[in-house]
C-alpha angles and dihedrals in degrees: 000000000000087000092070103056083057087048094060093042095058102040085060094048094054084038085064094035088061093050102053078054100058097040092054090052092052087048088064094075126111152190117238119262130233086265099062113114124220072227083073119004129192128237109264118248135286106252129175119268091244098055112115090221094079118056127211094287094054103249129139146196098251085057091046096047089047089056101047087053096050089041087053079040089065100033086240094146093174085063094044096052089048084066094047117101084218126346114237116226083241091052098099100032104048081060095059104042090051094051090044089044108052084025100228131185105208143341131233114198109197101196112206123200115297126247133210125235109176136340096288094021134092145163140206121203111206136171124239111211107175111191107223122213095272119011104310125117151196109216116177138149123239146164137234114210113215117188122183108256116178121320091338143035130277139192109241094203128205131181094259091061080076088040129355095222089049114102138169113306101015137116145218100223128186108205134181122249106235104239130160123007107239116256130215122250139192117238084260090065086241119121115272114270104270111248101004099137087247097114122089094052083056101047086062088061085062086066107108090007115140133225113249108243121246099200126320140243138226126207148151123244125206122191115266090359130099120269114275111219115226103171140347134209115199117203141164115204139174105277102251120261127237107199129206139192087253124130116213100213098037089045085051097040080053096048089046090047090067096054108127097012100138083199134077105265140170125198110194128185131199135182099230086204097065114008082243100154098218098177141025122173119174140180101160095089130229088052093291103172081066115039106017121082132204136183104273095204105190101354079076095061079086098083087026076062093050106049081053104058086044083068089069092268120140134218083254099054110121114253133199113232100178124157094251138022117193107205104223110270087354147089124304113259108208122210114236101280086352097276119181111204101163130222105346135174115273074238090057100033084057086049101041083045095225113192089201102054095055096038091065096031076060105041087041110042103015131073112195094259099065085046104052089045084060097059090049098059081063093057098264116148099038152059131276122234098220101141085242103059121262142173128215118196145313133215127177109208109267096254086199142007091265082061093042088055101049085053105052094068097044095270125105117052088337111125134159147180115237080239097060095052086048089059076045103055081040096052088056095045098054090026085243136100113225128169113245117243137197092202130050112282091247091060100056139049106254128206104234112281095250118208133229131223111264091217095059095030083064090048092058100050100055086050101051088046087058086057087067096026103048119348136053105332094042095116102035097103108250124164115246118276099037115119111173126139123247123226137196114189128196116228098184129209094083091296115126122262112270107243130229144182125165129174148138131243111195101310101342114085127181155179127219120192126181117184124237078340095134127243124358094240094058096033119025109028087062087050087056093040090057086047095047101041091052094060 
Protein backbone atom coordinates (compact mmCIF):
# COMPACT_ATOMS: atom_id res chain seq x y z
CA UNK A 1 0.00 0.00 0.00
CA UNK A 2 2.95 2.20 0.64
CA UNK A 3 3.91 1.73 -3.22
CA UNK A 4 0.98 3.82 -4.31
CA UNK A 5 1.54 7.11 -2.44
CA UNK A 6 5.46 7.01 -4.54
CA UNK A 7 3.33 6.17 -8.05
CA UNK A 8 1.60 8.94 -7.92
CA UNK A 9 4.48 10.89 -6.94
CA UNK A 10 6.40 10.08 -9.73
CA UNK A 11 3.84 10.20 -12.48
CA UNK A 12 3.34 14.15 -11.34
CA UNK A 13 6.80 14.82 -11.31
CA UNK A 14 7.37 13.54 -15.09
CA UNK A 15 3.96 15.20 -15.73
CA UNK A 16 5.73 18.45 -14.83
CA UNK A 17 8.96 17.44 -16.35
CA UNK A 18 6.99 17.15 -19.97
CA UNK A 19 5.65 20.16 -19.68
CA UNK A 20 8.63 22.31 -19.01
CA UNK A 21 9.70 20.43 -22.42
CA UNK A 22 7.32 21.27 -24.30
CA UNK A 23 7.02 25.02 -23.05
CA UNK A 24 10.59 25.64 -23.72
CA UNK A 25 10.13 24.22 -27.54
CA UNK A 26 6.84 26.80 -28.29
CA UNK A 27 9.12 29.83 -26.70
CA UNK A 28 11.54 29.35 -29.55
CA UNK A 29 9.48 30.91 -31.91
CA UNK A 30 10.07 33.88 -33.40
CA UNK A 31 8.98 36.85 -35.56
CA UNK A 32 11.19 37.63 -38.87
CA UNK A 33 13.94 40.43 -38.70
CA UNK A 34 14.54 43.50 -40.99
CA UNK A 35 16.99 41.35 -42.82
CA UNK A 36 14.40 38.42 -44.14
CA UNK A 37 13.96 38.36 -48.16
CA UNK A 38 10.83 37.80 -49.86
CA UNK A 39 13.80 35.30 -51.66
CA UNK A 40 13.44 33.28 -48.27
CA UNK A 41 11.09 34.29 -46.02
CA UNK A 42 10.60 33.17 -42.18
CA UNK A 43 7.81 31.77 -40.73
CA UNK A 44 5.49 34.90 -38.83
CA UNK A 45 5.27 34.92 -35.38
CA UNK A 46 3.33 32.75 -32.64
CA UNK A 47 0.44 35.13 -31.21
CA UNK A 48 -2.06 34.40 -28.99
CA UNK A 49 -5.47 33.21 -30.32
CA UNK A 50 -7.12 36.21 -28.96
CA UNK A 51 -4.96 38.81 -30.67
CA UNK A 52 -7.05 40.97 -33.29
CA UNK A 53 -4.38 40.82 -35.52
CA UNK A 54 -5.36 36.79 -36.83
CA UNK A 55 -8.85 36.16 -38.21
CA UNK A 56 -10.80 33.01 -37.99
CA UNK A 57 -8.73 31.29 -40.44
CA UNK A 58 -5.74 31.95 -38.78
CA UNK A 59 -3.98 34.46 -41.11
CA UNK A 60 -2.29 37.17 -40.32
CA UNK A 61 -0.88 40.30 -41.51
CA UNK A 62 2.44 39.38 -41.38
CA UNK A 63 1.33 36.27 -43.93
CA UNK A 64 -0.70 38.76 -46.18
CA UNK A 65 1.83 41.23 -46.36
CA UNK A 66 4.50 38.33 -47.20
CA UNK A 67 2.54 37.41 -49.89
CA UNK A 68 1.81 40.91 -51.55
CA UNK A 69 5.62 41.49 -51.54
CA UNK A 70 6.53 38.19 -53.14
CA UNK A 71 3.49 38.59 -55.58
CA UNK A 72 5.13 42.59 -56.60
CA UNK A 73 8.41 40.45 -56.40
CA UNK A 74 7.21 38.46 -59.38
CA UNK A 75 5.22 41.24 -61.33
CA UNK A 76 2.32 39.10 -60.90
CA UNK A 77 -0.18 42.13 -60.58
CA UNK A 78 -3.47 39.71 -60.52
CA UNK A 79 -2.03 38.38 -57.41
CA UNK A 80 -1.26 41.49 -56.19
CA UNK A 81 -4.98 43.11 -56.68
CA UNK A 82 -6.64 39.68 -54.81
CA UNK A 83 -4.64 41.04 -51.54
CA UNK A 84 -5.91 44.86 -51.99
CA UNK A 85 -8.81 46.06 -49.73
CA UNK A 86 -9.99 47.97 -52.94
CA UNK A 87 -7.68 48.65 -56.39
CA UNK A 88 -7.31 52.42 -57.37
CA UNK A 89 -7.82 53.22 -60.79
CA UNK A 90 -3.78 54.53 -60.57
CA UNK A 91 -2.71 51.14 -59.07
CA UNK A 92 -1.42 49.54 -62.20
CA UNK A 93 -0.42 51.91 -63.61
CA UNK A 94 1.58 53.75 -61.02
CA UNK A 95 3.81 50.06 -61.07
CA UNK A 96 4.60 50.26 -64.41
CA UNK A 97 5.44 53.77 -64.87
CA UNK A 98 7.95 53.58 -61.74
CA UNK A 99 9.88 50.26 -63.12
CA UNK A 100 9.97 51.88 -66.96
CA UNK A 101 10.96 55.02 -65.57
CA UNK A 102 13.92 54.44 -63.34
CA UNK A 103 14.59 50.94 -65.86
CA UNK A 104 15.10 48.53 -63.43
CA UNK A 105 16.00 45.17 -63.67
CA UNK A 106 14.76 43.78 -61.09
CA UNK A 107 13.36 44.50 -57.54
CA UNK A 108 14.38 42.88 -53.87
CA UNK A 109 11.44 43.50 -50.83
CA UNK A 110 12.98 42.94 -47.61
CA UNK A 111 9.47 42.52 -45.04
CA UNK A 112 10.22 43.53 -41.32
CA UNK A 113 8.05 42.40 -38.36
CA UNK A 114 4.44 43.66 -38.41
CA UNK A 115 2.84 46.20 -35.92
CA UNK A 116 -0.49 46.66 -34.66
CA UNK A 117 -2.44 49.83 -34.87
CA UNK A 118 -5.45 49.30 -33.69
CA UNK A 119 -7.62 46.34 -33.07
CA UNK A 120 -8.35 45.62 -36.65
CA UNK A 121 -5.15 47.64 -38.02
CA UNK A 122 -1.79 46.71 -38.81
CA UNK A 123 1.13 47.67 -40.49
CA UNK A 124 4.31 46.04 -42.16
CA UNK A 125 7.58 48.04 -42.59
CA UNK A 126 9.89 46.53 -45.90
CA UNK A 127 12.82 47.57 -47.69
CA UNK A 128 12.86 48.36 -51.76
CA UNK A 129 15.74 47.67 -53.07
CA UNK A 130 15.38 48.28 -57.45
CA UNK A 131 18.41 46.91 -59.25
CA UNK A 132 19.42 49.55 -61.95
CA UNK A 133 21.05 48.50 -65.45
CA UNK A 134 24.76 48.51 -64.14
CA UNK A 135 25.34 48.77 -60.59
CA UNK A 136 23.52 51.35 -59.68
CA UNK A 137 20.26 51.18 -56.96
CA UNK A 138 17.29 52.65 -55.48
CA UNK A 139 17.14 51.75 -51.91
CA UNK A 140 14.26 53.23 -49.98
CA UNK A 141 11.80 52.16 -46.67
CA UNK A 142 8.50 51.88 -46.89
CA UNK A 143 5.22 50.52 -45.24
CA UNK A 144 2.26 48.25 -46.30
CA UNK A 145 -0.87 49.03 -44.64
CA UNK A 146 -3.21 45.68 -43.87
CA UNK A 147 -6.77 46.31 -42.53
CA UNK A 148 -9.05 43.56 -41.58
CA UNK A 149 -11.31 43.19 -44.00
CA UNK A 150 -13.88 40.26 -43.49
CA UNK A 151 -12.90 37.34 -42.27
CA UNK A 152 -9.21 38.07 -43.38
CA UNK A 153 -6.76 40.68 -43.75
CA UNK A 154 -6.21 43.30 -46.76
CA UNK A 155 -3.68 45.78 -47.94
CA UNK A 156 -5.13 48.99 -48.01
CA UNK A 157 -2.54 50.42 -50.69
CA UNK A 158 -1.53 53.93 -51.24
CA UNK A 159 0.90 55.51 -53.82
CA UNK A 160 3.90 55.83 -51.24
CA UNK A 161 3.97 51.77 -50.66
CA UNK A 162 5.73 51.98 -54.19
CA UNK A 163 7.65 55.22 -52.88
CA UNK A 164 7.28 56.96 -49.81
CA UNK A 165 7.50 60.44 -51.40
CA UNK A 166 4.63 59.25 -54.25
CA UNK A 167 1.21 60.54 -53.59
CA UNK A 168 -2.23 60.76 -55.48
CA UNK A 169 -1.99 62.24 -58.52
CA UNK A 170 1.18 62.14 -58.98
CA UNK A 171 3.68 60.38 -61.53
CA UNK A 172 7.01 58.68 -61.92
CA UNK A 173 8.27 60.34 -65.18
CA UNK A 174 11.71 59.40 -67.36
CA UNK A 175 12.78 62.46 -69.29
CA UNK A 176 15.44 63.17 -71.57
CA UNK A 177 18.58 65.70 -70.55
CA UNK A 178 18.71 68.46 -73.34
CA UNK A 179 22.33 68.09 -74.84
CA UNK A 180 23.64 69.19 -78.03
CA UNK A 181 21.61 71.41 -80.47
CA UNK A 182 21.32 69.51 -83.64
CA UNK A 183 23.66 70.71 -86.62
CA UNK A 184 22.94 70.75 -90.67
CA UNK A 185 24.57 68.60 -92.81
CA UNK A 186 25.09 68.15 -96.31
CA UNK A 187 23.97 64.68 -97.88
CA UNK A 188 27.27 63.92 -97.68
CA UNK A 189 27.04 64.13 -93.42
CA UNK A 190 29.51 66.84 -93.67
CA UNK A 191 28.46 70.82 -92.08
CA UNK A 192 26.78 72.97 -94.41
CA UNK A 193 29.65 75.60 -96.93
CA UNK A 194 30.04 78.83 -94.85
CA UNK A 195 28.37 81.83 -96.62
CA UNK A 196 26.84 80.19 -99.55
CA UNK A 197 23.61 81.89 -99.53
CA UNK A 198 22.12 78.60 -98.64
CA UNK A 199 20.94 79.56 -95.20
CA UNK A 200 18.07 80.85 -94.68
CA UNK A 201 16.22 78.08 -96.55
CA UNK A 202 18.12 75.72 -94.01
CA UNK A 203 17.52 77.37 -90.97
CA UNK A 204 13.87 76.67 -91.65
CA UNK A 205 14.80 72.56 -91.54
CA UNK A 206 15.88 73.30 -87.66
CA UNK A 207 12.01 74.09 -87.01
CA UNK A 208 10.63 71.13 -84.94
CA UNK A 209 14.33 69.63 -84.56
CA UNK A 210 15.12 68.26 -81.29
CA UNK A 211 17.98 68.54 -79.11
CA UNK A 212 20.03 65.17 -78.76
CA UNK A 213 19.84 64.06 -75.17
CA UNK A 214 22.65 63.97 -73.19
CA UNK A 215 21.29 61.27 -70.20
CA UNK A 216 18.07 61.23 -68.80
CA UNK A 217 16.29 61.75 -65.38
CA UNK A 218 13.63 60.05 -63.32
CA UNK A 219 11.52 61.61 -61.01
CA UNK A 220 8.39 61.65 -59.35
CA UNK A 221 5.81 64.50 -59.79
CA UNK A 222 3.47 65.37 -57.50
CA UNK A 223 0.71 67.70 -58.31
CA UNK A 224 1.33 71.08 -57.49
CA UNK A 225 5.46 69.92 -55.82
CA UNK A 226 8.70 70.12 -57.33
CA UNK A 227 10.01 67.32 -59.17
CA UNK A 228 11.93 64.46 -56.76
CA UNK A 229 14.92 63.10 -58.41
CA UNK A 230 15.22 59.42 -58.28
CA UNK A 231 18.06 58.73 -60.58
CA UNK A 232 20.02 60.37 -63.05
CA UNK A 233 21.87 59.21 -66.13
CA UNK A 234 24.39 61.44 -67.34
CA UNK A 235 25.36 61.12 -71.19
CA UNK A 236 27.28 63.13 -74.16
CA UNK A 237 26.34 62.31 -77.33
CA UNK A 238 26.94 63.36 -80.69
CA UNK A 239 24.43 66.43 -81.25
CA UNK A 240 21.87 64.91 -83.65
CA UNK A 241 22.15 65.63 -87.53
CA UNK A 242 19.43 67.21 -89.84
CA UNK A 243 20.25 66.37 -93.06
CA UNK A 244 19.50 67.95 -95.86
CA UNK A 245 19.63 67.27 -99.96
CA UNK A 246 22.23 69.39 -100.05
CA UNK A 247 25.61 68.64 -101.78
CA UNK A 248 28.41 70.05 -100.30
CA UNK A 249 30.62 70.69 -103.48
CA UNK A 250 27.69 71.74 -105.99
CA UNK A 251 26.08 74.19 -103.00
CA UNK A 252 29.81 75.69 -102.75
CA UNK A 253 30.59 75.75 -106.86
CA UNK A 254 26.88 77.91 -106.76
CA UNK A 255 27.71 79.99 -104.24
CA UNK A 256 31.22 80.62 -106.03
CA UNK A 257 29.28 81.24 -109.69
CA UNK A 258 27.79 84.24 -108.38
CA UNK A 259 31.09 85.85 -107.26
CA UNK A 260 31.27 89.36 -108.77
CA UNK A 261 27.75 89.54 -109.88
CA UNK A 262 26.81 93.75 -108.70
CA UNK A 263 22.80 92.40 -108.97
CA UNK A 264 20.74 90.45 -106.90
CA UNK A 265 21.07 87.00 -108.23
CA UNK A 266 20.08 83.19 -107.26
CA UNK A 267 21.55 80.31 -108.66
CA UNK A 268 19.22 76.88 -107.71
CA UNK A 269 20.08 72.81 -108.57
CA UNK A 270 18.09 70.11 -108.67
CA UNK A 271 18.63 66.35 -109.34
CA UNK A 272 15.74 65.76 -112.08
CA UNK A 273 15.81 62.25 -111.04
CA UNK A 274 14.70 62.76 -107.84
CA UNK A 275 13.38 66.75 -107.05
CA UNK A 276 16.26 66.65 -104.64
CA UNK A 277 17.10 70.40 -104.45
CA UNK A 278 21.16 70.07 -104.29
CA UNK A 279 22.00 73.86 -104.32
CA UNK A 280 20.55 77.12 -103.44
CA UNK A 281 22.51 80.21 -103.60
CA UNK A 282 21.00 83.06 -103.08
CA UNK A 283 21.72 86.66 -102.92
CA UNK A 284 18.43 88.04 -103.45
CA UNK A 285 17.54 88.09 -100.01
CA UNK A 286 14.04 86.64 -98.08
CA UNK A 287 14.61 83.35 -99.84
CA UNK A 288 13.84 84.68 -103.00
CA UNK A 289 14.74 81.92 -105.27
CA UNK A 290 11.94 80.32 -103.49
CA UNK A 291 9.13 82.53 -102.78
CA UNK A 292 9.58 85.38 -104.90
CA UNK A 293 8.36 85.27 -108.79
CA UNK A 294 9.38 87.09 -111.63
CA UNK A 295 8.43 87.27 -114.89
CA UNK A 296 10.57 84.29 -116.70
CA UNK A 297 10.47 85.93 -120.36
CA UNK A 298 11.90 83.08 -122.77
CA UNK A 299 12.88 80.69 -120.44
CA UNK A 300 8.95 80.17 -120.40
CA UNK A 301 8.71 79.17 -124.23
CA UNK A 302 9.46 75.89 -122.69
CA UNK A 303 6.10 75.02 -121.73
CA UNK A 304 4.80 77.57 -124.96
CA UNK A 305 6.86 74.78 -126.77
CA UNK A 306 5.28 72.34 -125.22
CA UNK A 307 1.63 73.08 -125.57
CA UNK A 308 2.62 73.24 -129.17
CA UNK A 309 4.03 69.99 -129.80
CA UNK A 310 1.33 68.73 -128.02
CA UNK A 311 -0.85 70.08 -131.32
CA UNK A 312 0.78 67.37 -133.42
CA UNK A 313 3.80 69.92 -134.58
CA UNK A 314 7.41 68.64 -134.79
CA UNK A 315 10.72 70.10 -134.00
CA UNK A 316 11.07 70.31 -138.04
CA UNK A 317 8.10 72.06 -138.74
CA UNK A 318 8.92 75.29 -140.52
CA UNK A 319 8.48 78.35 -138.38
CA UNK A 320 8.05 81.99 -139.15
CA UNK A 321 10.37 84.09 -137.40
CA UNK A 322 9.34 87.66 -138.86
CA UNK A 323 10.05 91.25 -136.94
CA UNK A 324 6.95 91.77 -136.26
CA UNK A 325 3.82 89.79 -135.93
CA UNK A 326 0.46 91.80 -135.78
CA UNK A 327 -2.03 89.68 -133.98
CA UNK A 328 -5.24 90.03 -136.04
CA UNK A 329 -7.22 92.93 -134.78
CA UNK A 330 -4.63 93.25 -131.94
CA UNK A 331 -1.38 94.75 -130.77
CA UNK A 332 2.08 94.34 -132.69
CA UNK A 333 4.38 91.66 -131.09
CA UNK A 334 8.61 92.80 -131.97
CA UNK A 335 11.06 90.51 -132.29
CA UNK A 336 14.30 91.14 -129.72
CA UNK A 337 16.25 94.01 -131.69
CA UNK A 338 13.87 93.37 -134.41
CA UNK A 339 15.37 91.04 -135.67
CA UNK A 340 13.90 89.35 -138.88
CA UNK A 341 15.21 85.70 -139.24
CA UNK A 342 12.64 84.22 -141.85
CA UNK A 343 10.91 80.81 -141.96
CA UNK A 344 12.82 78.68 -139.43
CA UNK A 345 12.41 75.46 -138.08
CA UNK A 346 10.11 75.30 -135.01
CA UNK A 347 13.77 73.76 -133.77
CA UNK A 348 15.54 77.07 -134.82
CA UNK A 349 12.75 79.53 -134.08
CA UNK A 350 12.95 77.88 -130.17
CA UNK A 351 17.19 78.49 -130.42
CA UNK A 352 17.32 81.76 -132.05
CA UNK A 353 14.15 82.76 -129.07
CA UNK A 354 12.16 84.36 -131.33
CA UNK A 355 9.07 86.52 -129.58
CA UNK A 356 7.02 86.40 -133.14
CA UNK A 357 6.93 82.57 -133.93
CA UNK A 358 5.33 81.57 -130.51
CA UNK A 359 3.04 84.52 -130.30
CA UNK A 360 1.25 83.38 -133.22
CA UNK A 361 1.86 79.40 -132.55
CA UNK A 362 0.08 80.53 -129.61
CA UNK A 363 -2.52 82.83 -130.86
CA UNK A 364 -3.08 80.28 -133.77
CA UNK A 365 -3.03 76.87 -132.47
CA UNK A 366 -3.40 77.40 -128.67
CA UNK A 367 -7.03 78.67 -126.13
CA UNK A 368 -6.00 79.72 -122.67
CA UNK A 369 -6.98 76.45 -121.12
CA UNK A 370 -4.64 74.36 -122.76
CA UNK A 371 -2.17 76.98 -121.89
CA UNK A 372 -2.58 77.40 -118.65
CA UNK A 373 -2.70 73.05 -118.17
CA UNK A 374 0.40 73.15 -119.50
CA UNK A 375 1.84 75.16 -117.08
CA UNK A 376 0.48 73.06 -114.56
CA UNK A 377 2.09 69.87 -115.60
CA UNK A 378 5.52 72.11 -114.67
CA UNK A 379 4.46 72.75 -111.39
CA UNK A 380 2.87 76.24 -111.98
CA UNK A 381 -0.37 77.16 -109.59
CA UNK A 382 0.71 75.69 -106.64
CA UNK A 383 3.30 75.31 -103.70
CA UNK A 384 5.83 73.74 -103.53
CA UNK A 385 6.60 70.89 -100.34
CA UNK A 386 10.36 71.75 -99.78
CA UNK A 387 10.57 71.52 -96.18
CA UNK A 388 11.50 75.26 -96.32
CA UNK A 389 8.56 76.79 -98.00
CA UNK A 390 8.60 77.62 -101.94
CA UNK A 391 6.23 78.87 -104.97
CA UNK A 392 6.35 77.82 -108.57
CA UNK A 393 4.69 79.80 -110.90
CA UNK A 394 1.28 81.74 -111.71
CA UNK A 395 -0.48 82.32 -114.72
CA UNK A 396 -4.15 84.24 -115.14
CA UNK A 397 -5.99 82.78 -118.41
CA UNK A 398 -5.18 84.93 -121.30
CA UNK A 399 -8.76 86.75 -121.51
CA UNK A 400 -7.66 87.77 -125.48
CA UNK A 401 -4.96 87.16 -128.15
CA UNK A 402 -3.17 90.21 -127.15
CA UNK A 403 -2.90 88.09 -123.47
CA UNK A 404 -2.14 84.77 -125.22
CA UNK A 405 0.73 86.45 -126.91
CA UNK A 406 2.44 88.09 -123.98
CA UNK A 407 2.39 84.96 -122.55
CA UNK A 408 3.66 83.04 -124.73
CA UNK A 409 7.06 84.54 -124.42
CA UNK A 410 7.15 84.70 -120.59
CA UNK A 411 5.49 88.57 -120.37
CA UNK A 412 1.90 89.35 -119.35
CA UNK A 413 0.58 87.73 -115.83
CA UNK A 414 3.33 85.04 -116.19
CA UNK A 415 5.53 84.93 -113.12
CA UNK A 416 7.75 82.43 -111.70
CA UNK A 417 10.26 81.46 -108.81
CA UNK A 418 14.02 80.38 -110.02
CA UNK A 419 13.10 77.47 -108.33
CA UNK A 420 10.40 76.74 -110.19
CA UNK A 421 12.22 76.97 -113.56
CA UNK A 422 14.91 74.80 -111.99
CA UNK A 423 11.85 71.62 -111.26
CA UNK A 424 11.07 72.87 -115.16
CA UNK A 425 14.45 72.40 -116.87
CA UNK A 426 14.41 69.00 -114.57
CA UNK A 427 11.23 67.89 -115.60
CA UNK A 428 12.52 68.00 -119.19
CA UNK A 429 15.76 66.33 -118.39
CA UNK A 430 14.13 62.68 -116.42
CA UNK A 431 10.72 63.06 -118.51
CA UNK A 432 8.98 63.57 -114.91
CA UNK A 433 7.81 66.45 -112.85
CA UNK A 434 8.83 66.20 -109.26
CA UNK A 435 8.61 68.73 -106.70
CA UNK A 436 12.14 69.90 -105.38
CA UNK A 437 12.92 69.24 -101.66
CA UNK A 438 15.25 70.38 -99.27
CA UNK A 439 14.76 67.14 -97.07
CA UNK A 440 14.86 63.58 -98.01
CA UNK A 441 11.57 62.45 -99.74
CA UNK A 442 10.73 60.16 -96.80
CA UNK A 443 10.69 62.82 -94.68
CA UNK A 444 8.15 64.98 -96.42
CA UNK A 445 4.63 64.65 -97.92
CA UNK A 446 5.13 64.71 -102.21
CA UNK A 447 2.81 65.73 -104.66
CA UNK A 448 2.61 62.99 -106.85
CA UNK A 449 5.83 62.89 -109.50
CA UNK A 450 3.46 63.90 -113.01
CA UNK A 451 4.61 62.66 -116.35
CA UNK A 452 5.07 64.17 -119.37
CA UNK A 453 4.23 63.10 -122.67
CA UNK A 454 7.54 61.33 -124.52
CA UNK A 455 6.76 62.59 -127.30
CA UNK A 456 6.90 66.18 -126.12
CA UNK A 457 9.45 65.57 -123.62
CA UNK A 458 11.87 64.60 -127.03
CA UNK A 459 10.77 67.70 -128.65
CA UNK A 460 12.06 69.76 -125.85
CA UNK A 461 15.18 68.52 -125.58
CA UNK A 462 16.42 68.98 -129.14
CA UNK A 463 15.35 71.99 -128.89
CA UNK A 464 16.99 73.04 -125.58
CA UNK A 465 20.28 71.50 -126.90
CA UNK A 466 19.97 74.06 -130.10
CA UNK A 467 19.89 76.80 -127.57
CA UNK A 468 23.90 75.79 -126.73
CA UNK A 469 24.63 74.38 -129.95
CA UNK A 470 23.49 76.70 -132.05
CA UNK A 471 21.26 79.52 -130.66
CA UNK A 472 21.48 82.08 -127.84
CA UNK A 473 23.47 80.64 -125.48
CA UNK A 474 26.20 79.14 -128.29
CA UNK A 475 29.26 81.31 -126.97
CA UNK A 476 28.64 81.42 -123.54
CA UNK A 477 31.10 78.94 -122.56
CA UNK A 478 29.33 76.02 -121.48
CA UNK A 479 30.75 72.93 -121.11
CA UNK A 480 29.35 70.06 -123.73
CA UNK A 481 26.48 68.42 -122.90
CA UNK A 482 24.74 71.02 -121.45
CA UNK A 483 20.95 72.06 -123.43
CA UNK A 484 18.81 74.92 -121.22
CA UNK A 485 16.87 77.93 -122.64
CA UNK A 486 17.87 81.40 -122.10
CA UNK A 487 15.23 84.39 -120.98
CA UNK A 488 15.23 88.06 -120.93
CA UNK A 489 12.54 89.45 -119.26
CA UNK A 490 11.26 93.19 -119.40
CA UNK A 491 10.60 94.73 -116.20
CA UNK A 492 9.25 98.03 -117.50
CA UNK A 493 9.37 101.58 -115.85
CA UNK A 494 13.07 102.38 -117.16
CA UNK A 495 14.62 99.27 -114.85
CA UNK A 496 16.80 96.62 -116.81
CA UNK A 497 15.21 93.03 -118.07
CA UNK A 498 15.59 90.33 -115.44
CA UNK A 499 17.93 87.53 -117.02
CA UNK A 500 17.48 83.90 -117.16
CA UNK A 501 19.00 80.82 -118.25
CA UNK A 502 18.04 77.67 -117.23
CA UNK A 503 19.14 74.62 -118.35
CA UNK A 504 20.36 70.52 -117.35
CA UNK A 505 23.48 68.82 -117.76
CA UNK A 506 23.03 64.75 -117.36
CA UNK A 507 21.18 64.53 -114.24
CA UNK A 508 21.85 68.13 -112.68
CA UNK A 509 19.57 70.69 -113.82
CA UNK A 510 19.58 74.45 -112.84
CA UNK A 511 18.41 77.78 -112.95
CA UNK A 512 20.44 80.81 -112.93
CA UNK A 513 18.55 84.73 -112.29
CA UNK A 514 20.16 87.80 -112.28
CA UNK A 515 18.09 90.78 -111.45
CA UNK A 516 17.73 93.75 -113.69
CA UNK A 517 21.19 92.05 -115.11
CA UNK A 518 20.24 92.31 -118.70
CA UNK A 519 19.73 89.53 -121.09
CA UNK A 520 20.22 86.11 -120.27
CA UNK A 521 22.85 85.62 -122.80
CA UNK A 522 25.12 88.37 -121.34
CA UNK A 523 24.11 87.84 -117.70
CA UNK A 524 22.87 84.62 -116.70
CA UNK A 525 24.49 81.83 -119.08
CA UNK A 526 28.36 83.06 -117.52
CA UNK A 527 27.04 82.78 -114.46
CA UNK A 528 26.07 78.82 -115.48
CA UNK A 529 29.48 78.24 -117.38
CA UNK A 530 31.41 79.18 -114.13
CA UNK A 531 28.84 76.68 -112.25
CA UNK A 532 29.18 74.07 -114.59
CA UNK A 533 32.75 74.18 -115.22
CA UNK A 534 33.52 74.02 -111.34
CA UNK A 535 31.88 70.89 -110.88
Amino acid sequence: MRRRPLLILISVALAIFLSGVIGLIMSGRSEPGATDTIATPTAPASVPVDDPRVDEEGDTPAEVGTAYLQAWAKGDMDAMTELLVDVPPEFATLHREFRTAVGADSIVLSPGGPTPTGPNSAELPFTGKWQLKGDEEIIYPSVLRLLKSGPGWKVDWLPDVIHPDLQFGGHVVRSPIPGQAPRLATREGEPLPLDSGAEPYVADLMQGAHPGEAGWIAEIQNPGEPGIELVREEGDGPAPRVTTTIDRYIQMSAARALDGVANPAALVAIRPSSGEVLAVADRLGGKGAFQQKFPPGSTFKIVTAAAVLGTGLTTDTPAACPGRYQIPNGRLILNYQGRDLGTLSLRQAFAQSCNTTFAQLAVERLTADTLVAEAGRFGFGGDLATGAGGTCGSLTPPGNDDAMAEDSFGQGTVEASPLCMAAMAAAVQNGTWRSPHLLPAAQLPQPMPRELPADVVAGLRVMMAAVVTEGTAMNGGLPPGVAGKTGTAEVGQGRPDHAWFVGYQDDLAFAVFVENGGTGAGAAVPVAARFLNAL
